[in-house]
BASELUM-432044 format. One line per 5 residues: number of its first residue (from 1); for each residue x, y, z of C-alpha. Coordinates in nm, 3 decimals, padded with zeros to 5 digits. Example, Ala and Ser with C-alpha at 12.3 -4.5 7.8 and 13.67 -1.06 7.14 Angstrom:
2
1 = 01.230:-00.450:00.780 | 01.367:-00.106:00.714
This chain:
308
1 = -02.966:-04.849:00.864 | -02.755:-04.964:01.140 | -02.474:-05.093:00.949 | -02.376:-04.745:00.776 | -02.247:-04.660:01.112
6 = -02.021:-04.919:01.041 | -01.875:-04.830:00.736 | -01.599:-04.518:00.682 | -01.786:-04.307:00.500 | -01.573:-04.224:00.164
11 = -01.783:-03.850:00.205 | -01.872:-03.669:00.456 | -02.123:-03.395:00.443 | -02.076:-03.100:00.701 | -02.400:-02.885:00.797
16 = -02.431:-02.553:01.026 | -02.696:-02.459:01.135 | -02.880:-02.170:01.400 | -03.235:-02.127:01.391 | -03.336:-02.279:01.085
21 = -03.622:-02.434:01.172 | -03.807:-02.358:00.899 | -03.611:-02.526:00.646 | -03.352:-02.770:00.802 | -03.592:-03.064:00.752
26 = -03.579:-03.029:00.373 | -03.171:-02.943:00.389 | -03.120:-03.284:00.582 | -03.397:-03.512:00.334 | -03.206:-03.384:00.048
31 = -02.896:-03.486:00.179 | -03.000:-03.839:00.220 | -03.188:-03.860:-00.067 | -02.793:-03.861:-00.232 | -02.854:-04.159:-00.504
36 = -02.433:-04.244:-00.443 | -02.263:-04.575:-00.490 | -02.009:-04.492:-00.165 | -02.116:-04.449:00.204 | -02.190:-04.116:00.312
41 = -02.219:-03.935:00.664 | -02.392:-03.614:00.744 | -02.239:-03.402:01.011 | -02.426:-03.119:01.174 | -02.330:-02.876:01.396
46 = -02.615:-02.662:01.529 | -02.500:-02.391:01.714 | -02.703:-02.353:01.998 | -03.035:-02.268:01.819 | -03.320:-02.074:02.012
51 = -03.588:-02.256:01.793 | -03.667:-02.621:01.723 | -03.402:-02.717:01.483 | -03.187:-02.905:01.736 | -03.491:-03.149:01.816
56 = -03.604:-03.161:01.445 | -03.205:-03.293:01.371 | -03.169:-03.517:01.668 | -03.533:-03.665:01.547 | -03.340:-03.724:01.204
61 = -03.053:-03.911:01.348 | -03.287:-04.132:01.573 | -03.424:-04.252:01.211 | -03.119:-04.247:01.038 | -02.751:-04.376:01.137
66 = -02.587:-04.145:00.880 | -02.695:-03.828:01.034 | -02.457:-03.726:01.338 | -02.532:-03.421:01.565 | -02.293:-03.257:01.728
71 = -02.362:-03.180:02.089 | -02.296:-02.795:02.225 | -02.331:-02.598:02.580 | -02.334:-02.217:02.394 | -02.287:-02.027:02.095
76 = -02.018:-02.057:01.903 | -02.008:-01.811:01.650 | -02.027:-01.907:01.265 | -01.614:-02.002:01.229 | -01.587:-02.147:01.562
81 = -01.903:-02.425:01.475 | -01.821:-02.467:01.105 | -01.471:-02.544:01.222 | -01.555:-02.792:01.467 | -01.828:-02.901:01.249
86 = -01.581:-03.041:00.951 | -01.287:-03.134:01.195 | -01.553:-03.400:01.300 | -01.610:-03.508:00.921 | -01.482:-03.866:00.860
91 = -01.495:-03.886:00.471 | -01.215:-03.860:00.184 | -01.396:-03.591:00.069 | -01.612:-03.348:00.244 | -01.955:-03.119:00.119
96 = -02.146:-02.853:00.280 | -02.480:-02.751:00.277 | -02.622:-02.494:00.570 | -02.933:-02.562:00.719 | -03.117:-02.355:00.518
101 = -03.008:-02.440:00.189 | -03.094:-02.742:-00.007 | -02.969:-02.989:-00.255 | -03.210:-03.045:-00.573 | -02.998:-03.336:-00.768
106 = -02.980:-03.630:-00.588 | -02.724:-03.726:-00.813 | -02.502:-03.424:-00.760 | -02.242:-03.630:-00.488 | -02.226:-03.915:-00.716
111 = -02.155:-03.655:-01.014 | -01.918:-03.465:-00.809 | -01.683:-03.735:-00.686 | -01.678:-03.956:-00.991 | -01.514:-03.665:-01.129
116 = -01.250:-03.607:-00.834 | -01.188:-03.983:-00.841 | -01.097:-03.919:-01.235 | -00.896:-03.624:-01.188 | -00.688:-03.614:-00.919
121 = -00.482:-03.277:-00.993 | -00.847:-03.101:-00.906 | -00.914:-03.040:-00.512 | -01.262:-02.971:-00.544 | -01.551:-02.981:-00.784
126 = -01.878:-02.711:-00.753 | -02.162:-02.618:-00.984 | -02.437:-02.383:-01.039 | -02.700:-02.332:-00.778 | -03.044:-02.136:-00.821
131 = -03.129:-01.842:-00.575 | -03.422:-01.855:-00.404 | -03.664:-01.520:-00.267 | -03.906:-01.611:-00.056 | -03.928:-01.970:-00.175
136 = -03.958:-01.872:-00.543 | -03.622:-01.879:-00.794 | -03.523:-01.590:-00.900 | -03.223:-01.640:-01.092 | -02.904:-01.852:-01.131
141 = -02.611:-01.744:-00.886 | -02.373:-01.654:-01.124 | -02.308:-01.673:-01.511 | -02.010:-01.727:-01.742 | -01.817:-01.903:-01.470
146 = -01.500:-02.086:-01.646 | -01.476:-02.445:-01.612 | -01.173:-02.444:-01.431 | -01.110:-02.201:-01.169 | -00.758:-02.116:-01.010
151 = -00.681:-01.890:-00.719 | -00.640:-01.577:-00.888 | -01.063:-01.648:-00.975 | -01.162:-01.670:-00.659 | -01.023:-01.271:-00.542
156 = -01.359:-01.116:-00.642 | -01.781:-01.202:-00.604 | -01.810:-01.519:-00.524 | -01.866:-01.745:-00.832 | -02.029:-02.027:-00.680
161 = -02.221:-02.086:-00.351 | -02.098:-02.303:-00.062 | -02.368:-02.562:-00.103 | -02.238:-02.652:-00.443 | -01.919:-02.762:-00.309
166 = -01.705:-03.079:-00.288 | -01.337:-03.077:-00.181 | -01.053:-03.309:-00.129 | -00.994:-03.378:00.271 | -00.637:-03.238:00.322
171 = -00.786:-02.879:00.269 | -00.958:-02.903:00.589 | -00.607:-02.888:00.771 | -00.560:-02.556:00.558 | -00.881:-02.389:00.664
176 = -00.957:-02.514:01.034 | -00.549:-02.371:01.145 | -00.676:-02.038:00.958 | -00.714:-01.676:01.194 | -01.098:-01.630:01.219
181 = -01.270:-01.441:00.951 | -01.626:-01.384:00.886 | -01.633:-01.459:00.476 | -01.558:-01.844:00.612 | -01.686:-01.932:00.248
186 = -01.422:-01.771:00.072 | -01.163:-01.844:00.269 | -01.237:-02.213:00.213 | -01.216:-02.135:-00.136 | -00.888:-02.009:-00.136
191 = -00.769:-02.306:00.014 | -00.924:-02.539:-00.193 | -00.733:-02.300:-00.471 | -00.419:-02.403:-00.315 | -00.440:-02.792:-00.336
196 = -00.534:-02.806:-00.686 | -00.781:-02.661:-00.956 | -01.142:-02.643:-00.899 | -01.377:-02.785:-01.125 | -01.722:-02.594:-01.204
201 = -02.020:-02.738:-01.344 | -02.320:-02.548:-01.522 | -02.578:-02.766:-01.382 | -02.803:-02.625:-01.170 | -02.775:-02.869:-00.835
206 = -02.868:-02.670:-00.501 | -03.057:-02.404:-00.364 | -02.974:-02.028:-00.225 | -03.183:-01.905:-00.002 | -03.136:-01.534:00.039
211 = -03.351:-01.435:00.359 | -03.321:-01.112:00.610 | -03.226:-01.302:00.904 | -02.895:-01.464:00.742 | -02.552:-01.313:00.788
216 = -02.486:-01.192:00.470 | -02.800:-00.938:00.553 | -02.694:-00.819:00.900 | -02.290:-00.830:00.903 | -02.158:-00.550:01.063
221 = -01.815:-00.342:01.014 | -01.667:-00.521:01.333 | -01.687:-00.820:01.176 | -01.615:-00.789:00.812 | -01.256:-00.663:00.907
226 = -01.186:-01.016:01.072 | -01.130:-01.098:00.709 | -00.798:-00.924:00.737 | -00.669:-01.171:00.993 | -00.605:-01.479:00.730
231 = -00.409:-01.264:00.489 | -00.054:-01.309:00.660 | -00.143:-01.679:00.702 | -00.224:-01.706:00.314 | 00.057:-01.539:00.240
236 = 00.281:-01.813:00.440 | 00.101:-02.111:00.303 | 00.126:-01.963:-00.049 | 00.429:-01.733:-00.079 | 00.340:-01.630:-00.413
241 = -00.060:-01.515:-00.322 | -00.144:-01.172:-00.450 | -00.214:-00.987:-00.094 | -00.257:-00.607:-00.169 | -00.490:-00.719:-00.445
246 = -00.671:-01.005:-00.175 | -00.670:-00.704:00.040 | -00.819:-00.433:-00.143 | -01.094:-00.682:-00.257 | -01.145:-00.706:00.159
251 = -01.163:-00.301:00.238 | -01.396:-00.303:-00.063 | -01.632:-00.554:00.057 | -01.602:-00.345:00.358 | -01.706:00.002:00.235
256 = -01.979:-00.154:00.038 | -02.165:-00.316:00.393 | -02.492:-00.259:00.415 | -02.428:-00.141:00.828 | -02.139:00.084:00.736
261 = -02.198:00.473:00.868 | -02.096:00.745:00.592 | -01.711:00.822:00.675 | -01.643:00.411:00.665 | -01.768:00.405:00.326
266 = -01.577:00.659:00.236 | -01.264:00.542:00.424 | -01.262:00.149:00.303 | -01.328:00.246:-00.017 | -01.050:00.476:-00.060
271 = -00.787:00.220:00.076 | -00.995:00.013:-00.197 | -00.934:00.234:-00.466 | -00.580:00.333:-00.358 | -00.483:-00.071:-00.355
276 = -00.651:-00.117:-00.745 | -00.514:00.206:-00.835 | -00.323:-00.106:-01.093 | -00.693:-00.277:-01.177 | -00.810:00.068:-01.355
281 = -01.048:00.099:-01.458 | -01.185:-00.264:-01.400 | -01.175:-00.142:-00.993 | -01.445:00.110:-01.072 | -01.634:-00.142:-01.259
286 = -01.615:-00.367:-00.972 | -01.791:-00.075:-00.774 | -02.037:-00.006:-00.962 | -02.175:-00.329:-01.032 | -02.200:-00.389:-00.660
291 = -02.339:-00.047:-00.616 | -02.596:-00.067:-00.893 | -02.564:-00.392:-01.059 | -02.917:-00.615:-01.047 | -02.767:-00.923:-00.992
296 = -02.551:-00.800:-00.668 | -02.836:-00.983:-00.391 | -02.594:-01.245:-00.551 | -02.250:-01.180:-00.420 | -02.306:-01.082:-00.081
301 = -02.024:-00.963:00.160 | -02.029:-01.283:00.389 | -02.152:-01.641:00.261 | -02.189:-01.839:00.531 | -02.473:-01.714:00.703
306 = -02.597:-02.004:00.971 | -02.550:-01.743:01.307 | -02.667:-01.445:01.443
């Protein structure tokens, strides 16, 4: 195994992780079970986990040359570490997959990139993925996604998860120069957006897990408004990007947090509803299906969710 170290690997898969213990061994064997006809290196960035998963990765890279660790003296918070994580990915194209989610095709890379390679005006490719509660599938993540999504998609629930994509390597320069935010998901989105279309597939080729100690179930206020930050910096990168509609998507996520006290509710939503005022009366549809909608474990407020 050896001589993969040698070789530029043509992707490069980037994994966060913090206390994931319990499932990183399966995220990492499903990674380099990847039946591809390219080299391929797996970069993860654990940050600073109380648990065992630091051992349990350094254990995989002993075994396999592929796997690099990425060493760190404290935590780094979730943008800080994925950051760092794909500014040390190597490959043409780059993946992700968080410690405790899992790949279940090991033919999605191949898949994925023979389709880049085909069609270059496309800066990323993603797919269906299966949710999982308490190790059981509950449902798909989302249905009735096109199969070509633009910017103008992507301002709403999220319509794929993070461990279903592929992207082209110049959108890392886009993201990693980004203000901090905490939806780190769909602000890589967005800049995939930018490059070129994204591609979505209806196979089903990862795994969700939706668990309490993830982000997505204990983001608070504080940190959902960080979100705001990278709107003046999308607007310079793409002049013509839709802010006050971007924005009132953000206060909405907002008012709908699970932490938020009464009079934030109230507040966020109002800017929410004051911003759409244009969207009626889809904006009140958009409410309510997060409000009372049985798919909305689905679309939570913050996707990458590999921190405290």
């Amino acid at each position: 195994m050896k001589s993969e170290n040698n070789r530029t690997p043509k992707l490069s898969v980037c994994m966060i992780s913090y206390n994931h213990a319990q499932y990183i061994s399966e995220a990492i064997e499903s990674i380099l079970a990847q039946n591809v006809d390219f080299p391929i290196e797996l970069v993860i960035g654990d940050d600073c986990s109380t648990d065992e998963t630091a051992a349990i990765c350094q254990g995989f890279a002993r075994r396999d040359a592929r796997v690099h660790v990425l060493s760190c003296e404290r935590n780094l918070g979730v943008m800080p570490n994925f950051v760092r994580t794909l500014q040390a990915c190597r490959g043409e194209y780059a993946a992700v997959c968080e410690g405790d989610d899992y790949w279940t095709d090991p033919l999605k890379l191949q898949k994925q990139v023979q389709f880049l390679d085909a069609h270059l005006d496309y800066a990323g490719a993603t797919h269906q993925s299966v949710i999982l509660i308490g190790n059981k599938a509950a449902r798909v993540f989302k249905e009735n996604v096109p199969p070509t999504l633009a910017t103008l998609d992507l301002i709403g629930g999220r319509l794929f998860h993070t461990a279903s994509v592929v992207f082209r390597r110049p959108v890392l320069k886009l993201f990693c120069n980004s203000p901090q935010v905490s939806s780190c998901d769909r602000l890589l989105n967005l800049c995939i957006s930018f490059l070129g279309k994204i591609h979505y597939s209806e196979e089903v080729m990862c795994a969700y897990r939706v668990h309490s100690t993830g982000m997505s179930s204990n983001v608070t206020v504080a940190q959902m408004k960080l979100d705001l930050n990278c709107i003046p910096y999308l607007k310079r990168i793409r002049p013509s990007f839709p802010v006050y509609r971007y924005m009132s998507y953000v206060y909405a996520t907002i008012g709908l947090c699970r932490s938020a006290r009464v009079y934030q509710k109230l507040y966020y939503l109002s800017l929410y509803f004051i911003l759409s005022f244009a969207q009626f009366p889809k904006n009140i549809v958009f409410i309510g299906s997060r409000l009372f909608g049985a798919h909305k474990e689905t679309s939570p407020a913050v996707g990458l969710d590999s921190n405290k």
